[in-house]
VEXDREN-2710 file (C-alpha; in Angstrom, 1 decimal):
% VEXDREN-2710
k/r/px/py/pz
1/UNK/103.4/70.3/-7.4
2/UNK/104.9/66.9/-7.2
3/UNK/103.6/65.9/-10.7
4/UNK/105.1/68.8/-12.0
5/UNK/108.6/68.4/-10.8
6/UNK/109.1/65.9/-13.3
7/UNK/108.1/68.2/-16.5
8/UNK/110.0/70.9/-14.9
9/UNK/113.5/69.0/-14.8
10/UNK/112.9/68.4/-18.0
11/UNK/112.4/71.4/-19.7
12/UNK/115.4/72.9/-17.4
13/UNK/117.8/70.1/-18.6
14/UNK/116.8/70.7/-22.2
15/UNK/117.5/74.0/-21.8
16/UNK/121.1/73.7/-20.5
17/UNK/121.5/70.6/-23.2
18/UNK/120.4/73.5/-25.5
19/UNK/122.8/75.8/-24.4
20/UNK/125.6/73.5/-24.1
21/UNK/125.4/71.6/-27.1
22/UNK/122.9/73.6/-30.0
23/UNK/124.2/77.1/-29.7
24/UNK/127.8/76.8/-29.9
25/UNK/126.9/74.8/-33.3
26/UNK/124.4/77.7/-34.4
27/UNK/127.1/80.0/-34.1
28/UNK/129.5/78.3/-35.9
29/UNK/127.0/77.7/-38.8
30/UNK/126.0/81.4/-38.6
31/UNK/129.9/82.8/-39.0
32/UNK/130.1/80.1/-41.7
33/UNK/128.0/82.2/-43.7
34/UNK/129.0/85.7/-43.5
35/UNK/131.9/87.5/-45.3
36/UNK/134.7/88.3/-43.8
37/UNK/134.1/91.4/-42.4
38/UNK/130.7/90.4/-41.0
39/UNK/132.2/87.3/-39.4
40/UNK/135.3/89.0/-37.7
41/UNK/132.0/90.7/-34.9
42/UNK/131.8/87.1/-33.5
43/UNK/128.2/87.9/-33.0
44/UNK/124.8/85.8/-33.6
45/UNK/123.5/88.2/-35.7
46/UNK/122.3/87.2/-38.9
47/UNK/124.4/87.8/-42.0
48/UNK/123.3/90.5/-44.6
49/UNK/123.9/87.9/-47.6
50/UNK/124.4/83.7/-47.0
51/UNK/127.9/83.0/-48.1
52/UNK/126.9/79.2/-47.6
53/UNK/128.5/77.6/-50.8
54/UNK/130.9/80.8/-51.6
55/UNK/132.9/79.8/-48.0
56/UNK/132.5/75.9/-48.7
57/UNK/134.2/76.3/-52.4
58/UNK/136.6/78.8/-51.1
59/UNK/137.8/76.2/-48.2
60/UNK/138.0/73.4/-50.3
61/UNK/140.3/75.2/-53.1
62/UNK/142.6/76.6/-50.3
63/UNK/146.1/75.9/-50.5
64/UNK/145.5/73.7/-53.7
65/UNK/142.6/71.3/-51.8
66/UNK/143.9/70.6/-48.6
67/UNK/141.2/69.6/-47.1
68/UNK/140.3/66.9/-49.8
69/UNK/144.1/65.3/-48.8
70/UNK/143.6/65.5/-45.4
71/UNK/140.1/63.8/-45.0
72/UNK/141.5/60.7/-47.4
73/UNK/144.5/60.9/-44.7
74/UNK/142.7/61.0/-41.4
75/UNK/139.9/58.4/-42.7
76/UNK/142.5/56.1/-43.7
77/UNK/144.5/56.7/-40.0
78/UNK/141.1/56.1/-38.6
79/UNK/140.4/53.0/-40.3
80/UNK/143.4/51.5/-40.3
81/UNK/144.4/52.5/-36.7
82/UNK/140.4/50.8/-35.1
83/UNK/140.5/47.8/-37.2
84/UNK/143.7/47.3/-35.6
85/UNK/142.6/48.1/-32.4
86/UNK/139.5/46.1/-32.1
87/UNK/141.9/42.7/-33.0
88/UNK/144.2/43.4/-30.6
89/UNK/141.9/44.5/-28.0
90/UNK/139.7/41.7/-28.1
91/UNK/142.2/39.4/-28.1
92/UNK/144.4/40.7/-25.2
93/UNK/141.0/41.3/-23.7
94/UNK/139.8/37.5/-24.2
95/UNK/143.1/36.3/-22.8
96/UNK/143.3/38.6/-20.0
97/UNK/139.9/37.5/-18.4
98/UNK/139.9/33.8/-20.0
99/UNK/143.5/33.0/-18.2
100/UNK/144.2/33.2/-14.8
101/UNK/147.9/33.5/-14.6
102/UNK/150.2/35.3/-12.7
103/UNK/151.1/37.8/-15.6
104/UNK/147.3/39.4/-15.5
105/UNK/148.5/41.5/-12.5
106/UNK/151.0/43.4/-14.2
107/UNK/149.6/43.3/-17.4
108/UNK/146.4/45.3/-15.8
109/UNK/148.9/47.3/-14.4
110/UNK/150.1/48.3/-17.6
111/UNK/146.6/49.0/-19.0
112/UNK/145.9/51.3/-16.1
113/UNK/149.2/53.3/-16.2
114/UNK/148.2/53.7/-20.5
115/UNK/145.1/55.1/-19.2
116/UNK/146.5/57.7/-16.8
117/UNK/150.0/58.5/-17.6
118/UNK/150.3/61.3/-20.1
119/UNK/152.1/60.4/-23.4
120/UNK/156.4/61.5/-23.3
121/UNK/156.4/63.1/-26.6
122/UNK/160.0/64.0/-26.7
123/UNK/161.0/60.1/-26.3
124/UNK/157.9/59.0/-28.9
125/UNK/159.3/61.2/-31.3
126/UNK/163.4/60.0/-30.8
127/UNK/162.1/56.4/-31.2
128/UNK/159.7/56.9/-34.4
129/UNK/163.1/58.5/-36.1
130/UNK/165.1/55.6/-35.1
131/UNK/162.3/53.2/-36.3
132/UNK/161.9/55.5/-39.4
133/UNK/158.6/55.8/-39.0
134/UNK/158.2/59.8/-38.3
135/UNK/156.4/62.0/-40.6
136/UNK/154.7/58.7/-41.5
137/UNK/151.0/57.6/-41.6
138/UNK/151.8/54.4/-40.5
139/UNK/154.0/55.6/-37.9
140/UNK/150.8/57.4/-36.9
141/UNK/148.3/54.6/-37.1
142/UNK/150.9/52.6/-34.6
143/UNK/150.7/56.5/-32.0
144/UNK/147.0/55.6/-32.5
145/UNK/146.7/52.1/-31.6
146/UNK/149.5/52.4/-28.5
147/UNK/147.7/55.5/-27.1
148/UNK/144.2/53.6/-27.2
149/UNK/144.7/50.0/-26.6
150/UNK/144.5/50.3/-23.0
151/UNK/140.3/51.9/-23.1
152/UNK/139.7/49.0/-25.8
153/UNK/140.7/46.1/-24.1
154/UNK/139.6/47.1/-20.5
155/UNK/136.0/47.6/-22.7
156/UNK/136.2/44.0/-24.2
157/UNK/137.6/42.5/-21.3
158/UNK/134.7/43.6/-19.0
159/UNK/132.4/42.5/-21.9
160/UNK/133.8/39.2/-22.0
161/UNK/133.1/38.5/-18.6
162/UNK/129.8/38.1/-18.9
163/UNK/129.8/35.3/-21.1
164/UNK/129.9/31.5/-19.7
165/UNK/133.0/29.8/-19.8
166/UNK/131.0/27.0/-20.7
167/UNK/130.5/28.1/-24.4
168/UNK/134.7/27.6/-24.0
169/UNK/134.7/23.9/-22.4
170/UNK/131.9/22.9/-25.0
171/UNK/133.7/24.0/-28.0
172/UNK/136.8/22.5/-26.7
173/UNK/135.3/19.5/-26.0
174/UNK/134.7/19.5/-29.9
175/UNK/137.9/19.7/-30.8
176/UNK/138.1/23.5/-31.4
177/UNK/141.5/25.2/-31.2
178/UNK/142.1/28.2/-29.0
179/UNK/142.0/31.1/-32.4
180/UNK/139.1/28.9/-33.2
181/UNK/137.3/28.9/-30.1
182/UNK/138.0/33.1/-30.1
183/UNK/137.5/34.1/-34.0
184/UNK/133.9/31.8/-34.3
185/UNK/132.6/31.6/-30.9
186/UNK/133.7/34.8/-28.7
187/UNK/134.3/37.1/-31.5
188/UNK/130.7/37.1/-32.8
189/UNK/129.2/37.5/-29.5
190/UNK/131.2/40.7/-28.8
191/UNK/129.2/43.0/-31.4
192/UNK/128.0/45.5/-28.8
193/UNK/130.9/46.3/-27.6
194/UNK/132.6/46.3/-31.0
195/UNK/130.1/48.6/-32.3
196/UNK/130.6/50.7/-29.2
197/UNK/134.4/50.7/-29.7
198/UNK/134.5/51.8/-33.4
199/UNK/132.6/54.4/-32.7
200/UNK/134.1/55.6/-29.5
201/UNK/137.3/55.5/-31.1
202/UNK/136.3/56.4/-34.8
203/UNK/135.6/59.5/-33.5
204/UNK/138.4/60.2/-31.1
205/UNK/141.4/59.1/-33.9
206/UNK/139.2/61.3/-36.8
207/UNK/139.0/64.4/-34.2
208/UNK/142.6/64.1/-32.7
209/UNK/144.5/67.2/-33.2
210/UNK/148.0/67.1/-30.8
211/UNK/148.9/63.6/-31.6
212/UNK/149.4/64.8/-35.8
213/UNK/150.5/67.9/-34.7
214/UNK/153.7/66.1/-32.7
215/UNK/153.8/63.2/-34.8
216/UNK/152.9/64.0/-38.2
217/UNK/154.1/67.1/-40.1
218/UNK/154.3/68.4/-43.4
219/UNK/151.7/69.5/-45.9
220/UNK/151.4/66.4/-46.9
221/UNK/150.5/64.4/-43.9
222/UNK/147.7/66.7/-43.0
223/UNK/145.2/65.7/-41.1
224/UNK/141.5/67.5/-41.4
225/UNK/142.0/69.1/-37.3
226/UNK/145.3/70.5/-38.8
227/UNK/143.7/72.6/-41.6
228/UNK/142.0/75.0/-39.2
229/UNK/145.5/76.2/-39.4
230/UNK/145.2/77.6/-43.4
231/UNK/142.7/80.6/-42.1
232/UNK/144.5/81.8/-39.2
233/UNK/148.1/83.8/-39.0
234/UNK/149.8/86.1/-36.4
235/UNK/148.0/89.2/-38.3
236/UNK/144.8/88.3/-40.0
237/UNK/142.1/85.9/-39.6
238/UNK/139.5/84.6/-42.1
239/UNK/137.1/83.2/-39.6
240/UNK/134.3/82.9/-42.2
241/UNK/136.3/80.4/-43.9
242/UNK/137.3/79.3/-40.5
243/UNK/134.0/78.2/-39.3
244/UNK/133.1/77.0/-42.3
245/UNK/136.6/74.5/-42.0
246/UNK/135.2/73.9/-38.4
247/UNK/132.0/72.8/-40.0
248/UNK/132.8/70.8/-42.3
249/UNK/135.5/68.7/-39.4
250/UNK/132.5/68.9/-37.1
251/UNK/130.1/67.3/-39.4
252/UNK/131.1/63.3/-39.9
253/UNK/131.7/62.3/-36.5
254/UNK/128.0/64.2/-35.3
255/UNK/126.5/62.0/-37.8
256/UNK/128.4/58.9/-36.9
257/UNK/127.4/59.8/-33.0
258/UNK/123.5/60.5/-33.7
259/UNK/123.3/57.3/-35.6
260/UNK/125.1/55.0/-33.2
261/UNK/124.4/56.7/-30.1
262/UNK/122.0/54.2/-28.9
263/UNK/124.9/51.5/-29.6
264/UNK/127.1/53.4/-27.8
265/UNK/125.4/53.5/-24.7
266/UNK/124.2/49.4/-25.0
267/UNK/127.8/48.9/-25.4
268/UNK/129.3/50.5/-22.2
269/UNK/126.8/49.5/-20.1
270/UNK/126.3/46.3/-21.0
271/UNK/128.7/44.4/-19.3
272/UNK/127.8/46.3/-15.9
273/UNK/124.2/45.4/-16.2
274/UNK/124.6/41.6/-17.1
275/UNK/127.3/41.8/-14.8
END
């Protein structure tokens, strides 16, 4: 019984993995391809005639191709907004664990209180007027980077504690300079937890949905979360062309998170286990 118990965890995790993660994604792909009046049920039951490419046209041509504007707007926030973050949180990461100075203590303060105070929208919004940078994608991309600095650099700076501070002294010794001792000596030893980063927050920025809503209206700063709007009103719903919307958002960030979830995991624990 004991050499079973193993096999049998197993088979009851995948299970609830199963149902946890597969079925809500078989139901949406299932709705995706029924009509209208076949999707409106909300049941698993197969459709009478695959809709497939019929839904995926009809989404794309809504509202004059929305969708195609806002993926080219929420991959530029995305890339933009993390190549942003991963300078500046490698660098305040680098300085915050390299430098011992009286300022670390309230500067981890700071990080801590980004990480658990909610974000004052009604203030956010007042300043990005005054700064002109409402209804803005770059006024976005800067939401982006403020709201997510504080995970990066805790992430780097717990990375960068396990490397010696000798590889420091003996470039300095050289005759390196301090951007020089971080850009070709530290930088390129942090590519697990970069790789963790981009993806972590790749996929976060590309999936955000309040953060545009507050901060970014108008047709045309939309961003792909926002177009699950164009099938839904106070009366009707098309939730075959719903799903399908919810499908196609869905898609890009599972691929980028089967591909690099081995990274992802080497990346947040590696600083714990060399640690």
């Amino acid at each position: 019984m004991r050499k079973m118990r193993p096999y049998i965890v197993g088979v009851i995790s995948l299970a609830v993995a199963m149902v946890i993660f597969v079925l809500p994604f078989v139901f949406v792909l299932l709705q995706a391809a029924k009509s209208k009046s076949e999707a409106s049920r909300l049941n698993f039951g197969l459709p009478e005639q695959w809709l497939l490419w019929d839904n995926l046209v009809a989404v794309f041509k809504a509202r004059d191709y929305q969708l195609v504007l806002a993926y080219f707007n929420s991959t530029l926030i995305t890339i933009v907004s993390v190549a942003i973050l991963i300078l500046l949180s490698a660098m305040v990461g680098y300085i915050m664990q390299r430098r011992r100075t009286g300022w670390n203590a309230v500067a981890s303060v700071a990080l801590f209180m980004g990480l658990m105070m909610p974000p004052a929208v009604v203030p956010t919004i007042g300043l990005l007027q005054e700064l002109g940078l409402f209804k803005t994608i770059t006024g976005m991309i800067l939401i982006q980077v403020a709201y997510n600095l504080s995970f990066s650099t805790l992430l780097y700076r717990s990375f960068i504690a396990t490397i010696p501070r000798d590889l420091d002294e003996a470039a300095r010794i050289d005759g390196a300079k301090p951007w020089q001792i971080f850009f070709r000596v530290i930088l390129p030893l942090l590519k697990p937890v970069t790789v963790t980063n981009i993806v972590v927050q790749s996929i976060a920025i590309f999936n955000d949905f309040t953060n545009p809503l507050y901060y970014l209206p108008g047709k045309e700063n939309v961003t792909v979360q926002l177009t699950l709007y164009n099938f839904q009103s106070m009366y009707t719903s098309q939730y075959n062309l719903l799903f399908m919307n919810i499908l196609l958002v869905t898609i890009p960030p599972l691929i980028v998170f089967i591909f690099f979830n081995r990274q992802i995991v080497a990346g947040m624990t590696a600083g714990a286990v060399k640690g």
